[in-house]
N, C-alpha and C positions, 0 to 999 in steps of 0.2 A: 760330713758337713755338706748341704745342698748350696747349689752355685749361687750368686749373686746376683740378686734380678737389676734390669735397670727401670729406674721410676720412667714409665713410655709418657707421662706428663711433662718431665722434668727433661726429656726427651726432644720434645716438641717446641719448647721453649724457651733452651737454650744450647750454650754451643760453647766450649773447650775451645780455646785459641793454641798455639803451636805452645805459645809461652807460658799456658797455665791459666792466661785468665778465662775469668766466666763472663761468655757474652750473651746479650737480649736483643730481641728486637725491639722497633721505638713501635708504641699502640695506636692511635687507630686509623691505619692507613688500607682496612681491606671492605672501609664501608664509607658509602656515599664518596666516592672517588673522583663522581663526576663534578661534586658543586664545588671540593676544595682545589686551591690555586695549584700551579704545577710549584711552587715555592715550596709548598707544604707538602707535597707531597716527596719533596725532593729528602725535604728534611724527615721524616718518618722512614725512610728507605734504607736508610746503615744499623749497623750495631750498636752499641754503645757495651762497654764495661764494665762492670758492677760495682759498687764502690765499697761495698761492705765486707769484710772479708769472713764475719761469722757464716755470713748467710752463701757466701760461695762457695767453702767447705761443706756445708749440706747439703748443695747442689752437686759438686764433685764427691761427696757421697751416695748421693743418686744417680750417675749415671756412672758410677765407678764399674759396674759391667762393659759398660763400651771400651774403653782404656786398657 
């Protein structure tokens, strides 16, 4: 049986908390940086958690190589 790849998309874009959960990044804070406020940018700067949990299981089946 050949090893288990990890999706390097699924890679890039998200991220395994200690606890299990799947996190993202918030979108678009890596273009036009200079015309929005630093408010906005503050807030585009953290994780956030996923809310759905079908769709995190697919994600934790894609990057089940790293684990």
């Amino acid at each position: 049986m050949p090893k288990m790849k990890t999706h390097k998309g699924a890679k890039k874009r998200f991220h395994i908390s200690g606890t299990g959960k799947v996190l993202r990044s918030k979108g678009p804070k890596s273009h036009f940086r200079r015309r929005k406020a630093a408010r906005v940018k503050r807030l585009f700067g953290g994780k956030v958690a996923l809310d759905s949990n079908t769709f995190s299981k697919t994600i934790k089946q894609a990057l089940s190589a790293i684990r």
